[in-house]
C-alpha positions as CSV (number, residue, x, y, z in Angstrom):
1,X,-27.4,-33.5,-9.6
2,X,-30.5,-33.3,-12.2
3,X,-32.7,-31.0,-12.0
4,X,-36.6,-30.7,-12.5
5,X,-36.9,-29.9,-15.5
6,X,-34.6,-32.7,-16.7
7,X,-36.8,-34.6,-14.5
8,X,-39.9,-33.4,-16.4
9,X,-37.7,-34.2,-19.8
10,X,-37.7,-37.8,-19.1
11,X,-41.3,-38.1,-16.9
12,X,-44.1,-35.7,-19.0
13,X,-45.5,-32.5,-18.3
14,X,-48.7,-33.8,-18.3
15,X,-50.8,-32.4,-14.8
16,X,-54.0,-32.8,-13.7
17,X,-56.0,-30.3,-12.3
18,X,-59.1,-29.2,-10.8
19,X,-61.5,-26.5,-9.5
20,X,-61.7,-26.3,-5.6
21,X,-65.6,-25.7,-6.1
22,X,-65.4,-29.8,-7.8
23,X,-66.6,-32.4,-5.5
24,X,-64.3,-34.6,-3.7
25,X,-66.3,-37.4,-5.7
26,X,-65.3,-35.7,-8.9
27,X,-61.4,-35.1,-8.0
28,X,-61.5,-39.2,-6.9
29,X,-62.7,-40.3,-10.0
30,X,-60.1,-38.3,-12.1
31,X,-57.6,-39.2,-9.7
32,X,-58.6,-42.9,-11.0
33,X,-59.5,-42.5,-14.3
34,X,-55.8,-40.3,-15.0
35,X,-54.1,-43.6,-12.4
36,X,-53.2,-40.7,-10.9
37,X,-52.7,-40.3,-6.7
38,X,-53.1,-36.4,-6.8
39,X,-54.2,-33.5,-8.2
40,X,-53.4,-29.7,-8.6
41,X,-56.3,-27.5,-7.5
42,X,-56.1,-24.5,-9.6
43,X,-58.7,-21.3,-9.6
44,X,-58.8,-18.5,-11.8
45,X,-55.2,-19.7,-13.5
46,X,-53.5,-19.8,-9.9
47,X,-52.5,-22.7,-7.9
48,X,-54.5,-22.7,-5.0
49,X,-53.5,-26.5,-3.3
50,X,-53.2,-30.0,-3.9
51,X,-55.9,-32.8,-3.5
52,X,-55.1,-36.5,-3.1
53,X,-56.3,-39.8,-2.2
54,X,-54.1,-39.4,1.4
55,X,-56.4,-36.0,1.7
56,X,-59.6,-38.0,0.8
57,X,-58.9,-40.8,3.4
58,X,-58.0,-38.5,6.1
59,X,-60.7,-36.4,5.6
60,X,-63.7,-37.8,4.2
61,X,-63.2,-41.6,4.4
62,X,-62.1,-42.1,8.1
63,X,-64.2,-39.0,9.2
64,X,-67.8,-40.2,7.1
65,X,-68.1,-37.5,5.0
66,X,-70.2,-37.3,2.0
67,X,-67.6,-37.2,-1.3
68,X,-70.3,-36.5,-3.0
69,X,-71.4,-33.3,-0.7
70,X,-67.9,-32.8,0.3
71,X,-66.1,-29.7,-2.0
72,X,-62.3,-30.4,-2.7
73,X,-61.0,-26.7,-0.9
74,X,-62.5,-28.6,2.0
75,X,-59.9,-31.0,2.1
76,X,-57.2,-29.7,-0.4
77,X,-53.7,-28.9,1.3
78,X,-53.1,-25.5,1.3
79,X,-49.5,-23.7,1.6
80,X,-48.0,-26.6,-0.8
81,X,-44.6,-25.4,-1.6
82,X,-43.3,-25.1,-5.3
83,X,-40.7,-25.4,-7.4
84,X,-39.1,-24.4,-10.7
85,X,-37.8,-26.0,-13.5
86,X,-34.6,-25.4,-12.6
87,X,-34.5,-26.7,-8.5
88,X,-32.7,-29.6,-8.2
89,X,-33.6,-32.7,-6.9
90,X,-32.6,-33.2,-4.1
91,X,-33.5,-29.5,-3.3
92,X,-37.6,-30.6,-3.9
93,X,-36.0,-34.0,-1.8
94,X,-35.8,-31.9,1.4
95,X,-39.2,-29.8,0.6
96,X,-41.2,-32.7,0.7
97,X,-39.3,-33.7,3.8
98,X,-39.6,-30.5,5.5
99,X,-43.2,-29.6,4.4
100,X,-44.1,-33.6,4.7
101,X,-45.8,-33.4,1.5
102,X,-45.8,-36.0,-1.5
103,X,-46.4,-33.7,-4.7
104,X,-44.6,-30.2,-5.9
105,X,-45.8,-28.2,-8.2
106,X,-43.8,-27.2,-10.8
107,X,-44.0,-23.4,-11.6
108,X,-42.4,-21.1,-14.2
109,X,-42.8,-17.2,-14.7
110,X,-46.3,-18.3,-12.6
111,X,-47.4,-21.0,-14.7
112,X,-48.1,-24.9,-13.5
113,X,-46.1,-26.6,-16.5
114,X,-45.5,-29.8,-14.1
115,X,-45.7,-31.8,-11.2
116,X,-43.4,-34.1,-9.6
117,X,-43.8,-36.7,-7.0
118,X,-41.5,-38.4,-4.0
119,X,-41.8,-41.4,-6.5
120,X,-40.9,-39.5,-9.5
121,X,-37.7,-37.8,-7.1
122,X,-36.8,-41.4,-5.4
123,X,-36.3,-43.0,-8.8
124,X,-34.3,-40.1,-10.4
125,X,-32.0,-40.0,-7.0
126,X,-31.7,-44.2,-7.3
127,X,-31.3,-43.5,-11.4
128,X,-28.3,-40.7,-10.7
129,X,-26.6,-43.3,-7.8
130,X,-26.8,-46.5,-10.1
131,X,-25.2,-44.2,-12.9
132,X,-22.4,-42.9,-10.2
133,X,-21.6,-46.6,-9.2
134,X,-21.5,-47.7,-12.9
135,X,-18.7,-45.2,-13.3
136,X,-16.8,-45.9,-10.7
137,X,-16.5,-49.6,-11.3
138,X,-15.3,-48.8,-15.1
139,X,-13.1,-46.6,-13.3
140,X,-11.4,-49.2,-11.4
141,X,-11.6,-52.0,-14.1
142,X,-10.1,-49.7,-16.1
143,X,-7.5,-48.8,-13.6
């Protein structure tokens, strides 16, 4: 089973962040200008949440909320669970199930040096199945 970090390997490091004080105006339009659907909301050097468009929809959108009035830790989710480098995938797999979240951040001696997605997770658990049925079928061919 792979892990995060070869994960990370393969997808980028590269996270987006921002300040809870931002406005949810601000956090949309790096979410679109990064084609980005989340991002990591980090005070003084600590993760504090995650912000994405779901979050903006729920709570701004549908509820007619200023974004330009409305602060991001008004809306961020809080409690977000994390992982390491070093989880596996289908570890974060069950996370995201259990905590019905779509983004994990990815933390090492309490540093954000990634993020992965249930899209970045999906593909690598489709990616390590197509590998496992390539084997097997050169293991019967061969056999």
């Amino acid at each position: 089973m792979q892990t995060v970090q070869q994960l990370l390997d393969r997808k980028g490091r590269q996270v987006w962040t921002i300040a809870p004080n931002a406005s949810v105006l601000d956090a949309i339009g790096e979410m679109a200008s990064q084609n980005v659907g989340a991002l990591v909301v980090v005070e003084d050097g600590a993760v504090v949440g995650v912000i994405s468009e779901r979050q903006y929809a729920r709570e701004v959108a549908l509820l007619g909320r200023s974004s330009k009035d409305t602060q991001v830790r008004d809306i961020m989710r809080t409690g977000v669970p994390h992982v390491t480098p070093d989880t596996f995938v289908d570890t974060c797999m069950s996370l995201i199930t259990e905590h019905r979240t779509r983004h994990l951040p990815v933390m090492k001696d309490e540093a954000l040096v990634g993020l992965v997605s249930i899209g970045d997770l999906v593909a690598a658990v489709i990616a390590e199945q197509k590998s496992t049925i390539e084997q097997l079928e050169n293991y019967i061919a061969s056999g």
